[in-house]
N, C-alpha and C positions, 0 to 999 in steps of 0.2 A: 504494500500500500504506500500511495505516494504523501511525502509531508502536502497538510494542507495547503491550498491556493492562495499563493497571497499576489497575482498578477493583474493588473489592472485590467481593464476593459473587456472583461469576461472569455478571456483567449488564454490557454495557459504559458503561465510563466517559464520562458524559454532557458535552458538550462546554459552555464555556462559554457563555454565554445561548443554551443550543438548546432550544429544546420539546421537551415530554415526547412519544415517541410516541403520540398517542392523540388524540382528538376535542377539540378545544377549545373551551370554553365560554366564553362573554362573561361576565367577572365571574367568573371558576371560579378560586380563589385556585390559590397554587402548590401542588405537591401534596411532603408532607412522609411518607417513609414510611420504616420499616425493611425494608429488602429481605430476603429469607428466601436461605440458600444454595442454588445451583442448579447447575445446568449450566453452566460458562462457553463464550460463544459464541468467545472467543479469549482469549489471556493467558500472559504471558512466569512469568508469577509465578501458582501456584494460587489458586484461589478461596479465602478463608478459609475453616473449616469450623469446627462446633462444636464440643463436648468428645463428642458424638453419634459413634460409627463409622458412624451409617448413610449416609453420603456419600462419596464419591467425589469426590477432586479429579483432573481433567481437563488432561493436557498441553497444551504449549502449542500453537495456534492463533493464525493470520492471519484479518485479518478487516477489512476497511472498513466502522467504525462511522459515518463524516463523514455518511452519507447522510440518518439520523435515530439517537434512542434512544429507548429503549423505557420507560416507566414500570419502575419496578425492584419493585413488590409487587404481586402479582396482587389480594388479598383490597382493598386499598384504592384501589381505580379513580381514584375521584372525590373530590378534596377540598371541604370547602364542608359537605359534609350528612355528617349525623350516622351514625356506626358500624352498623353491620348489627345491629339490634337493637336500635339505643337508643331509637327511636318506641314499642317496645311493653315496653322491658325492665324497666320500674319495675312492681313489683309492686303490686296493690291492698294497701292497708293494712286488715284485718277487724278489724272494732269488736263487742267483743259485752261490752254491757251487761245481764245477768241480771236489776237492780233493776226494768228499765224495764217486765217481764212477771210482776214476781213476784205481782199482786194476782190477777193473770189464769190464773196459775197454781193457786196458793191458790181459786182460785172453781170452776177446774176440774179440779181432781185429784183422778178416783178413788183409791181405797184399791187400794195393789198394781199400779201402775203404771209405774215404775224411778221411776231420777234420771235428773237433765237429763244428755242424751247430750254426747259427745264429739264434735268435730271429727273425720271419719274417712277415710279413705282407703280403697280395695280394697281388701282382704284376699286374701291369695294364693289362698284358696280365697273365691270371689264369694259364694258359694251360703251360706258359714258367717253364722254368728245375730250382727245388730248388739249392742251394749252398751244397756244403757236409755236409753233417750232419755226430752228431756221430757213432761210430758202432751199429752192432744191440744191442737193450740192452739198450744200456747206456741211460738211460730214464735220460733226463736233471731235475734237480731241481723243473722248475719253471712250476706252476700251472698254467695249463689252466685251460681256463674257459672264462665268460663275467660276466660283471655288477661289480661293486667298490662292496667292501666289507661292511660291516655293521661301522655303522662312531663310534668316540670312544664317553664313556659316554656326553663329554659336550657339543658335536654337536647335542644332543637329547633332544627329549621336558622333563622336568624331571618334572615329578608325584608328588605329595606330597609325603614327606617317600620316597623321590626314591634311596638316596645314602644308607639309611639302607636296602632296599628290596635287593638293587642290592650286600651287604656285605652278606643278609641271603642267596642268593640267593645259593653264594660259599659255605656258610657252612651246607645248603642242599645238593651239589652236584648236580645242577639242573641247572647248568651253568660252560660253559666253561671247562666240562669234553671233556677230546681228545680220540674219541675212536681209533684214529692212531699215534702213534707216530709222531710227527712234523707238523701234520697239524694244520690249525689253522681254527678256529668253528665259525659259527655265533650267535653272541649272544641277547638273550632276552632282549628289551628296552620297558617298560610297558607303555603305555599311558594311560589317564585316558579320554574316550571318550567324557564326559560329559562336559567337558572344554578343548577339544583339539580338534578343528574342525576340519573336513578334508581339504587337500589342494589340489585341484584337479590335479594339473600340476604333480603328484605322482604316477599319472596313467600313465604317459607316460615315469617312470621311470626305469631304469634296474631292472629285479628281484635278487633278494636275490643272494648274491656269492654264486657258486660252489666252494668249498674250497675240493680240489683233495689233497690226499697224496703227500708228494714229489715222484719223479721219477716216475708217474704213465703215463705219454705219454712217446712213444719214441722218440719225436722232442719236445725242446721246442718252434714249432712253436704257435702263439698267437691263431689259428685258430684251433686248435689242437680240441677243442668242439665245439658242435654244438651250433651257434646263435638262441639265443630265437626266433627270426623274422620265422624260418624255424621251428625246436621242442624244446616245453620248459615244463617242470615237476610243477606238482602243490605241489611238495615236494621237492626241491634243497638238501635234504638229505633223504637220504631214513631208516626209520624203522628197524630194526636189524630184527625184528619176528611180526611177523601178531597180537602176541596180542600188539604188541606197538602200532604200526598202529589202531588196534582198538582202542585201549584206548584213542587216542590222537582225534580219530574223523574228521580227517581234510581226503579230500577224495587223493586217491593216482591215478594219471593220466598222462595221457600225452596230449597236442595240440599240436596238427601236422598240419604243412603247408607246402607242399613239396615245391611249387613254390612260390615266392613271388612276382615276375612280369608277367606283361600280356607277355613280349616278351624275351626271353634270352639276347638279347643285353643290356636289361639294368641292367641287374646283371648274370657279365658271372660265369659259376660255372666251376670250373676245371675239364676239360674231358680227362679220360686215354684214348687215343686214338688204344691202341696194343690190344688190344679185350683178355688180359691176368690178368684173373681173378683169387686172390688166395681165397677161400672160406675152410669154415669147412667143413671137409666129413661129419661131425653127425647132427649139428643145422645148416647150410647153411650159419653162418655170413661169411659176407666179410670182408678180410680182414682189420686195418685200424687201425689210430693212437695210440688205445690201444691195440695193439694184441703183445706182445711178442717172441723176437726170442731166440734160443737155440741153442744149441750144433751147434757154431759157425756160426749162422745166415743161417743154413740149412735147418732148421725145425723153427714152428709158432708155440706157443699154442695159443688157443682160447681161450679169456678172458673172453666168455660168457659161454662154457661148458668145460673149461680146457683138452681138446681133442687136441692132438699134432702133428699137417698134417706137411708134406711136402712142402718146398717152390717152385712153380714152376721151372724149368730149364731155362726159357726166362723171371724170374722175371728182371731179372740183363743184359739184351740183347736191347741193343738198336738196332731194325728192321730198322730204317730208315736208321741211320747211318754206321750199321753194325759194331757193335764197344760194348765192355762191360761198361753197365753202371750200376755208382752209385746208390745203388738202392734207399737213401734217397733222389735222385730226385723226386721219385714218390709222387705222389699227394697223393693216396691213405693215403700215410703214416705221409702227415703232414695238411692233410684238413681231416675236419671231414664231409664236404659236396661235395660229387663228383660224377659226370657221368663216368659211364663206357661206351663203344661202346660195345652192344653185340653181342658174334658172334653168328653162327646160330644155336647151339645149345639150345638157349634159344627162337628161335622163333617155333612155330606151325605149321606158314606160314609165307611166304614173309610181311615185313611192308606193310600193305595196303592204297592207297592214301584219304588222305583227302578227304570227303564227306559231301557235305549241302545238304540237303532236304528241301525243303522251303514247309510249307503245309499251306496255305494261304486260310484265310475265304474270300468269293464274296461275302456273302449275302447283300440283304438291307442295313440292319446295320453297316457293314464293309463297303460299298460304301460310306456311307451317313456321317462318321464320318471322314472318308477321311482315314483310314487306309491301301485300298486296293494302291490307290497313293501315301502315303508317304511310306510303306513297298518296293514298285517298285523304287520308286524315290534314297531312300538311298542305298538298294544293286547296283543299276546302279552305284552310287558312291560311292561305298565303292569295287566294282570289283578290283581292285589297291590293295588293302588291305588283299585281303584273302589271305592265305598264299599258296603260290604254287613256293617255289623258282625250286622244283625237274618236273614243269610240269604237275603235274597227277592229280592235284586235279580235284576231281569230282561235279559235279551241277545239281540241277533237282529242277520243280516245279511242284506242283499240287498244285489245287486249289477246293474248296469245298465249295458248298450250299446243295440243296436237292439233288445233284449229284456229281460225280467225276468228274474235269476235270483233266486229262493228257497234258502235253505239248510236245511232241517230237521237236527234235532240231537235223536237220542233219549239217555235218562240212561242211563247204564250201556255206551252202545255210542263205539265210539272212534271212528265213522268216519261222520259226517257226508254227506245227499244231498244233492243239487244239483237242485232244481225248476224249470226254462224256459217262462216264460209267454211267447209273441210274439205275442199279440193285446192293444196298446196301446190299443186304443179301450173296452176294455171290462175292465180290468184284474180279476184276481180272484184269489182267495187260494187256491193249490192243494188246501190243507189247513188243517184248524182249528189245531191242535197242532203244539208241537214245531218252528214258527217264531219262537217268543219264549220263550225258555226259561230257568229256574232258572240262573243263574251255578252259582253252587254244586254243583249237582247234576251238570250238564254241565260240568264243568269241561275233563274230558279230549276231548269232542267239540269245544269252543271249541276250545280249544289244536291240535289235528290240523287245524280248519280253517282255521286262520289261519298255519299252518305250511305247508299246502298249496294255499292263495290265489295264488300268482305262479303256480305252475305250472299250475295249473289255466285262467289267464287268460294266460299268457308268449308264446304266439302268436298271439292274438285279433289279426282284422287289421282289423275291426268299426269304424268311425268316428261312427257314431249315435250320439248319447245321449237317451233317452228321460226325463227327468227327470221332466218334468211326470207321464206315467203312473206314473212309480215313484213320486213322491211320492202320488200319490192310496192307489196300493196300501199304503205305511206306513202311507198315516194309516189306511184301514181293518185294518189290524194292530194298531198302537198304540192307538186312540181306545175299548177299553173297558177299559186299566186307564189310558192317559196314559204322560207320559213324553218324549225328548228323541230326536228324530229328528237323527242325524248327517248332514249329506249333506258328502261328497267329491267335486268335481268339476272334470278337467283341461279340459274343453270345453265350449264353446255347447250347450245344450239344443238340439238341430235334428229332435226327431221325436217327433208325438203331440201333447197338448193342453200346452199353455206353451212351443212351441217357439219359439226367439227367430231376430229374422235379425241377422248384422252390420249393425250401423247409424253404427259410429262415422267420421267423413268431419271428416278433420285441418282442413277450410277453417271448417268451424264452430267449432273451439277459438278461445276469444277473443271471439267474438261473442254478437249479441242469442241466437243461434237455439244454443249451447252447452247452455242450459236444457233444452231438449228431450228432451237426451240424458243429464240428469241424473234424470231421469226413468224410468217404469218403460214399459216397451215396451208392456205391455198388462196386460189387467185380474184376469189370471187369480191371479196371486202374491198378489195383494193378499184377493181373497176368499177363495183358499183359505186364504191365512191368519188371515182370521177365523172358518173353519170349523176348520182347526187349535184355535184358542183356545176356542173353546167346549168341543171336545171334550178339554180339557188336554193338550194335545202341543205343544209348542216345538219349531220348527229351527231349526239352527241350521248356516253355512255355509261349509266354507271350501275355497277357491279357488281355482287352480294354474295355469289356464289363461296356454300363451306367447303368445297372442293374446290380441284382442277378448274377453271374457264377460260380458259386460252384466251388472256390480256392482249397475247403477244400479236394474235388474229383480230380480235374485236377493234383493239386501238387504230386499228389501220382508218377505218368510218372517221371519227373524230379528226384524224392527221390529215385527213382530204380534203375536208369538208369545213377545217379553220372549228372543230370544236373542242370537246375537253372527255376525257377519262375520270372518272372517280372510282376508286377501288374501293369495295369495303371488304375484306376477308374475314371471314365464319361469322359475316354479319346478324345478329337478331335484335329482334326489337324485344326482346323478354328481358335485356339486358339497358336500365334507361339511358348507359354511356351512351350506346350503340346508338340509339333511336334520336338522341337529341340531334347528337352530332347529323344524322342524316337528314333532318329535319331541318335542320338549322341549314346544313350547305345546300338541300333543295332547293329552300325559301328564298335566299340569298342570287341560286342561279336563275331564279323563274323573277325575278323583282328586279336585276342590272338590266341596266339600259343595253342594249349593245344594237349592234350596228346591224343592217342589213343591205344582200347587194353590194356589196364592199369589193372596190380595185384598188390596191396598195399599188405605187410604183414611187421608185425614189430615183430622183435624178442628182448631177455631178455637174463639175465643172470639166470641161474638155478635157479628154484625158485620161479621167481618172472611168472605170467600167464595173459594174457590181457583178461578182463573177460566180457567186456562191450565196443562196436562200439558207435560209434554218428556221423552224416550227412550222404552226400546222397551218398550211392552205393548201392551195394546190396554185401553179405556178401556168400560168395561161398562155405564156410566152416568154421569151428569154430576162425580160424586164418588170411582168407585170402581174403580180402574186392576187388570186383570188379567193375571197371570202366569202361564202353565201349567206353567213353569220359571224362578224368581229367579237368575240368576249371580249371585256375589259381586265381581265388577269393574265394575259397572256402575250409575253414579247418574242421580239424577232429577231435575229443576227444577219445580218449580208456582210458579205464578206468584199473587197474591194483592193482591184486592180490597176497598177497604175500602165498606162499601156505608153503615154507620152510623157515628157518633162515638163513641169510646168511651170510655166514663165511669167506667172504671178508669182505676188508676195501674196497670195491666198487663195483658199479653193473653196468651195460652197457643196453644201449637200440640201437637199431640199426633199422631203418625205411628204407625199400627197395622198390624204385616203379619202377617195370618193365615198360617201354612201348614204342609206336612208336611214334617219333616225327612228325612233319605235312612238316619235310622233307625226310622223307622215312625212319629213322635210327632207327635201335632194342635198346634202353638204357637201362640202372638203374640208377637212383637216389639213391644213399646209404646218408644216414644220422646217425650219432652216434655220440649218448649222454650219456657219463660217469658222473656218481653222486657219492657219497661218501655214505658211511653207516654210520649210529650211533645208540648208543643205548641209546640216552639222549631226553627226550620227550622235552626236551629245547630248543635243536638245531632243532628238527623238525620242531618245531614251528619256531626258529627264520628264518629258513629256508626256509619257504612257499609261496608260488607267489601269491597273493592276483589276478592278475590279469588272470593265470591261471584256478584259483579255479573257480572265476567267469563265467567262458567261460564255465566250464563244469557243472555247475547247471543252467546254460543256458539249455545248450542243457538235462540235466537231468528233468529239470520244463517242457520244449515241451514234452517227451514224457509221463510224469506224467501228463501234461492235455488231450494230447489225448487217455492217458488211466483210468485218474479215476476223470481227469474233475479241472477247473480253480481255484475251490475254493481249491482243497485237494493242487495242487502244490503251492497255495502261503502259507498253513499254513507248508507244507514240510520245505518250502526255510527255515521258521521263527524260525521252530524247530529244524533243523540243525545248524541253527546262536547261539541260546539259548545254544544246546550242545555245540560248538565248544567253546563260553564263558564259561560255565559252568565250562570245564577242566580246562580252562587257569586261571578259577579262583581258584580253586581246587586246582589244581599242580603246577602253576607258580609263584602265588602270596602268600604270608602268611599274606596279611589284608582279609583273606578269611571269617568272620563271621560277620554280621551284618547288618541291613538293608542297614545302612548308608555306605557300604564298595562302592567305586568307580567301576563306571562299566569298566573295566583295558582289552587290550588289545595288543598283542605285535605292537610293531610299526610298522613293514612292511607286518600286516593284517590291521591297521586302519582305510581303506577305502572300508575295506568288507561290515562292515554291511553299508554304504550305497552303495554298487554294490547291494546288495541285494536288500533294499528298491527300488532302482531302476526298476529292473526288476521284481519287485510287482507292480508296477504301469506303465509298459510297453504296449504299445497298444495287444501284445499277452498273455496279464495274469490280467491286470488291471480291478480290481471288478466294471464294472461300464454298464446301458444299453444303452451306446450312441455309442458305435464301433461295426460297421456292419460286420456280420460273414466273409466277402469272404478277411476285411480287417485285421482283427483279423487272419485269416488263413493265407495271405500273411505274416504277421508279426514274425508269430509263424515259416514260412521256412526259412526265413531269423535267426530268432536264430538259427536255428539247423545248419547251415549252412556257415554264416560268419565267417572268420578266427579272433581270437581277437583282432590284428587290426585295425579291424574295426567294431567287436561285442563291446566293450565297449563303443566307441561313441555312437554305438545305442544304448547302455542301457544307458549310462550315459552321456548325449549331453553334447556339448563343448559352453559354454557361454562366450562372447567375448563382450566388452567395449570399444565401435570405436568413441565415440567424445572425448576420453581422453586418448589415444591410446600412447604408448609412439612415438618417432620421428619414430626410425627406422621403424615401423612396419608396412607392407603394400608395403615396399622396398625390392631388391634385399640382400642376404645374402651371408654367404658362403653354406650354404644347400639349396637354394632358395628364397622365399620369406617368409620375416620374419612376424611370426604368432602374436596378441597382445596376453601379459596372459588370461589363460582361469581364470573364474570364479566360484565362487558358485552356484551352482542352486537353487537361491530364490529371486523371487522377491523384497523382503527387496533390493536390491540393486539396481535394477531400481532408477533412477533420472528422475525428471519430464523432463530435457531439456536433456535426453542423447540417445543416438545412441547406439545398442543394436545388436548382431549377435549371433544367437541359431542354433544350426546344427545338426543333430545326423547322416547325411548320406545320407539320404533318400531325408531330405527335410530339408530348410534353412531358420527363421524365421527374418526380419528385423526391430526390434523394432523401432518406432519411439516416443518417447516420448510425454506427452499430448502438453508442454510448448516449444517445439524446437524453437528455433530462426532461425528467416526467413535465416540469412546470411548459417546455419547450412542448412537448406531445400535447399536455393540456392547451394550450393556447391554438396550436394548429389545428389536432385533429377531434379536439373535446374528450379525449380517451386518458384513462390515469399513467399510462406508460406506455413502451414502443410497443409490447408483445400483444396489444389490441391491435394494432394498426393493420388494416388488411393488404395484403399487395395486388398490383392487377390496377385494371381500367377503375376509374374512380372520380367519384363528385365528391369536391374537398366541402365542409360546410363552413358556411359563412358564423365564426361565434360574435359572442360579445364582450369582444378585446378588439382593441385596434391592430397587435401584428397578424392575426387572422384575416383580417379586412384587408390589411394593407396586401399582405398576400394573394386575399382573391381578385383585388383591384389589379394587381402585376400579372395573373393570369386573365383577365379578363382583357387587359390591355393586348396583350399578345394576340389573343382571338379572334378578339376587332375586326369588322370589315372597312374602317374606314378607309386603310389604305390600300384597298381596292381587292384584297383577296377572299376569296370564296369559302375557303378551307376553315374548320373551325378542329382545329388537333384533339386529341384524346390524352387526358392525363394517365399517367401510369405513377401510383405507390410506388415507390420500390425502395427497400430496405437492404442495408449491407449486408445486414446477416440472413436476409431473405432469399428468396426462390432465384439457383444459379441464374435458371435460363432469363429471366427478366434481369437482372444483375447483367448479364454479358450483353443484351441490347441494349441496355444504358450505356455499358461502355464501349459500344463501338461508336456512339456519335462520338467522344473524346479522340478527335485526328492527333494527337501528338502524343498519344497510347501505341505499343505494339499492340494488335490486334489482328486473329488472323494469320499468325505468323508474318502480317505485313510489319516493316519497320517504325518505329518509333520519328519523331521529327528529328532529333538530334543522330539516327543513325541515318535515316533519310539524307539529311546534310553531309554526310560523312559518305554515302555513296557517292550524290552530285559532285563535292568536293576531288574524289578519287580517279571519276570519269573527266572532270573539267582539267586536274592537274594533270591526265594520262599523257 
């Protein structure tokens, strides 16, 4: 037994020369931190508390600290490298010199034009009229862009030899060369990986400055480029010529997320309302903050093909008012994110209304798990929710076992018929009418049907499911207005055309021959989902089966069709995790806005050629990606080729997605993002979005495993890392010779290689025979898929420290509720008596320590000690203590759809001295864990290191 506690802040008292618990780094100074008050793990004497009541001091407890201790501040991991922020936290300094444009002004300023506009911000209302801006031309000084600039030398972790690298560095010329007059460069800050740990809260930092030449917008509105949130470049400087680009190895890209809320109201984007579009006659850009006026603001050139159109006649015409207006009003010209209203030139056919298809499994199995009642139960309540502000939206159900049922629903009548096709070979549609029907209209027919759905199907003893033919017969239902085929399915497709057979055989996990089964079983999904897409129908699938259900075949429907996968495995709703959770992400996917009829195409400046798609649409032509249904949780990668050199100080990307809103409106989405060129492989580098990159060797690893299999994309990922260091050692650094040379990295890539390790050890790529194909496949659509927002969590989970939590955390903020620091991912940091939150998205693990203190369990889980606490899926309860609360408020915040995602994760118990197999999925989110016989992060480093010195 250990002498009582006498250490302050409820963390035990750390014994003379003992190491900190936690991973030790060679060269990792000692680590110096203020401990925040916590939970004491034992203690004769209370934890001190602050002048704060929100704490609890904890009786005393026993406790054998001799074993190890524990680092005492969760937020400060690692000492040595710089504060969670400080690489991005200096803000650009904006220069805006007026004298330097006033000749230009003077030469070109109509009569009636404003004053030189203001520095602006949103306005609470987007849509409202800018202040005068200057004439055309007069492009203001000050740089836009987002993210603080690169911080100066002494805010940076510094290298051994770093003040000499960084003096050689100038008299190479391989820093802080300006390839434009006046602009200012990001520069190369080398880290040495091996003793400069990652600091995770880095991830969720701005990327690297756009550093724009002066005078290159026409407003110095702040907004003037586009927000990473919506498209951001895995090169914030782009390449001068294709062989820089190669040389330097880092991939050249874009991630695109057009929408970034489930609903427009919560992030409105400014809409030109006058349906008066100026575009290029030659490349079709639109208009927009970088486009150029002439020969006295009469005429635009195109910044992307230096092609010089005409400014419309009604550019300058206020319709409402009737009255001429300032044309630096326009949105166009000082947002670089905006809707336009299109007129109907641009439509095909009239907006067509909103449409759900509900294709709902009766079988057995779907009875029996309760999916056929909790699917009826939640659209009954979520009718409120679907979007139909214009009236029109449309609604239909079928339902399918070894037969088709049709539902017909006349307006006016409360009591809904029941249609039975059983000729699957030749599916046909009963009746024209009154299978896809007015919401609106039919309201009270919906409602009686969906009230009387279990019982109608409560004894079915039916085991077939004919999938394949029910999807044929939606799609000839849906496919003359369009629209979003639901399918719901507890089992294998086993009857009619697409029926699959179990194929999954546990001796292939692991192996060469795994691939196969990541694979679609045959060819039919795939084509009918390009016949889907033509005809604008999207499906979209989610998945319940306690068995086998070939994810790997079904997901192909969604990839085509631009929709989404939901897996639930051994789903039941006897279980109330189960049910909420499905309930809640149904609710949520039948109530986002999303788009309909949707063409994506992103255009370049000459030159430059998008060479390579990634997620779900299907691709219409070499340019022009098509969506029959846009979700708002779902980003994109293109990939980008430079074919010529470019002979700008800048290049332009410009993202346009046509489509109809789910209230009748013909739109575009314009998005455009200006980058600067250089021709210094220095700035490239210091210029790179680590968290960009990552999102697109995401979605690059999926399609390398389902085409040449799990083993080849994780030695890809490894061999790409080795290159990408290789150069940086090569060209960046001059201690380039010698085993012993540090493995050196620039700073605002130093948490690549472990994005990478991560996503080697990720349930869709992780060498190992314990993850079942259909969950391996689910995992694998989710990369190719989430927007990086929320792809990094999943690659890289957010580790969280809630008995030592600082005060505020778990409280109301000014952004909402305030998150604790995230952590390292490594066990090393576990404490036998701490409280512990692992998340990646999906799913939320709740550590409980072996040694918790009863008063710690009382407060969380209302139980007198840990040996109540049950493990497994779990609803924590809300008591009446504040760290309870604050706790469900930190889970509840994580859940949230406000920032636009669908998924509502499942919490999992789980206890150290608890059940193995829940124990080893908790620790495989921990990436800088061996795991798997995969390596650890520091032997990780010691491979890279080994291959880079070879």
């Amino acid at each position: 037994m250990s002498q009582p506690y006498s250490g302050p802040y409820g963390v035990p008292q750390q014994a003379q020369g003992q190491q900190p618990n936690g991973p030790q780094y060679p060269g990792a100074p000692q680590q110096v931190a203020s401990p925040p008050v916590g939970y004491s793990a034992d203690g004769a004497t209370p934890a001190a508390a602050p002048a704060s009541k929100s704490r609890r001091a904890y009786p005393t407890q026993q406790y054998d600290f001799t074993a190890s201790a524990a680092p005492v501040e969760a937020p400060q991991m690692y000492a040595g490298g710089p504060v969670a922020g400080a690489a991005y936290g200096a803000q650009d300094q904006q220069f805006f010199t007026p004298a330097g444009a006033a000749s230009l002004q003077q030469a070109q300023a109509p009569v009636g034009y404003g004053q030189p506009a203001q520095a602006m911000g949103y306005p609470q209302d987007p849509n409202q009229q800018f202040q005068a801006a200057p004439i055309y031309g007069a492009n203001a000084p000050v740089t836009p862009g987002y993210g603080p600039t690169n911080p100066p030398p002494a805010q940076q972790p510094q290298s051994p030899g770093m003040a000499g690298m960084t003096q050689q560095f100038g008299q190479m010329g391989v820093q802080g060369a300006m390839p434009t007059a006046g602009r200012v460069t990001n520069n190369i800050f080398p880290v040495d990986l091996m003793t400069q740990p990652p600091i995770p809260a880095e991830l969720d930092a701005p990327p690297p400055t756009i550093n724009l030449p002066p005078n290159t917008a026409l407003t110095p509105s702040e907004h003037a480029n586009c927000p990473p949130e919506y498209m951001r470049s895995t090169l914030n400087a782009v390449p001068q010529t294709s062989s820089l680009l190669k040389k330097s190895k880092l991939p050249f890209a874009l991630t695109i997320r057009p929408y970034i809320t489930l609903r427009d109201d919560d992030a409105p984007v400014p809409v030109i309302p006058d349906t008066v579009i100026a575009r290029c006659r030659r490349c079709r850009t639109y208009i927009n903050p970088f486009a150029v006026f002439i020969e006295g603001g009469n005429r635009w050139r195109c910044q992307m093909c230096n092609l010089t159109n005409d400014v419309p006649q009604s550019f300058d015409w206020d319709p409402v008012e009737n009255k001429q207006l300032d044309r630096w009003q326009r949105a166009e010209l000082n947002y670089s994110v905006v809707d336009f209203i299109a007129p109907k030139d641009y439509m095909v056919r009239p907006p067509q209304p909103l449409v759900y298809l509900f294709l709902i499994d009766v079988s057995m199995p779907a009875v029996q798990s309760g999916l056929v009642a909790t699917t009826a139960r939640t659209i009954l309540e979520s009718l409120d929710r679907i979007p139909n502000v214009d009236k029109r939206t449309r609604i239909g159900f079928m339902a399918v076992d070894s037969a088709l049922h049709y539902f017909s629903i006349v307006p006016g009548q409360a009591e809904p018929n029941m249609l039975v096709i059983s000729d699957l070979d030749e599916p046909f549609l009963p009746q024209p009418d009154d299978l896809l029907v007015n919401l609106h209209e039919c309201r009270e027919g919906v409602e009686t049907l969906l009230s009387k759905m279990q019982d109608m199907f409560g004894g079915n003893t039916s085991t077939g499911n004919a999938m394949g033919p029910a999807l044929r017969a939606a799609h000839k239902l849906a496919s003359p207005i369009g629209g979003k085929v639901v399918c719901l399915m507890a089992s294998l497709p086993n009857l009619g055309v697409g029926a699959l057979k179990p194929r999954e055989d546990p001796k292939l996990l692991g192996t060469a021959k795994e691939t196969g089964l990541l694979q679609a079983q045959n060819s039919f999904y795939k084509s009918f989902a390009v016949e889907c897409s033509k005809s604008q129908v999207s499906v979209d699938m989610f998945l319940f089966a306690s068995g086998y259900q070939d994810v790997a075949s079904l997901s192909c429907l969604p990839r085509f069709t631009g929709g989404q996968t939901f897996y639930y495995p051994s789903w039941s709703a006897s279980r109330t995790e189960d049910a909420v959770k499905f309930a809640h992400e149904l609710s949520e996917f039948v109530s986002a806005e999303i788009q309909l009829e949707t063409v994506m195409r992103v255009r370049a400046t000459s030159g430059l050629r998008m060479s390579a798609f990634y997620g779900n649409f299907f691709a219409r032509s070499s340019d022009l990606l098509a969506f029959p249904a846009m979700p708002r949780d779902q980003g994109y990668c293109i990939e980008v080729a430079i074919d010529e050199n470019m002979t700008k100080s800048t290049v332009c990307f410009q993202t346009a997605v046509l489509h109809s809103t789910c209230k009748g409106e013909r739109r575009i989405r314009v998005l455009t993002l200006c980058l600067p060129v250089t021709q210094n492989l220095s700035e490239v580098y210091a210029s790179a979005d680590q968290v960009a990159i990552a999102t697109l060797y995401a979605n690059k690893a999926v399609e390398r495993t389902l085409d040449s299999g799990l083993n080849d994309a994780r030695e890809t990922l490894f061999k790409t890392l080795v290159e990408l260091l290789q150069v940086f050692k090569k060209e960046l650094t001059t201690s380039n010779i010698g085993a012993a040379t540090p493995l050196q990295f620039t700073h605002n890539l130093r948490l690549l290689p472990l994005l990478i390790l991560a996503l080697t050890k990720h349930t869709g790529l992780r060498k190992t025979t314990q993850i079942p194909t259909d969950m391996r496949s689910a995992a694998l659509a989710l990369l190719s898929s989430l927007p990086g927002a929320h792809l990094i969590p999943y690659i890289h989970p957010r580790f969280y420290s809630l008995h030592n939590m600082p005060d505020e955390a778990g409280l109301p903020g000014a952004e909402g509720i305030v998150m604790p620091p995230t952590m390292n991912l490594n066990s090393q940091f576990f404490e036998p008596h701490g409280l512990y939150l692992i998340g990646d998205g999906q799913q939320l693990f709740l550590w409980v320590g072996r040694a918790a203190v009863p008063q710690l369990i009382q407060d969380v889980f209302g139980l007198p000690d840990i040996t109540g606490v049950r493990v497994g899926k779990a609803t924590l309860p809300v008591l009446e203590n504040q760290f309870s609360q604050r706790i469900n408020a930190i889970i509840g915040k994580i859940r949230e759809s406000k920032d636009g995602s669908l998924y509502y994760p499942h919490l999992y118990i789980v206890r150290e001295d608890g059940e193995p197999a829940l124990k080893a999925w908790a620790l495989s989110m921990l990436a800088e864990d061996r795991t798997d016989g995969a390596a650890g992060y520091q032997q990780w480093l010691m491979q890279l290191k080994d291959k880079v010195n070879a």
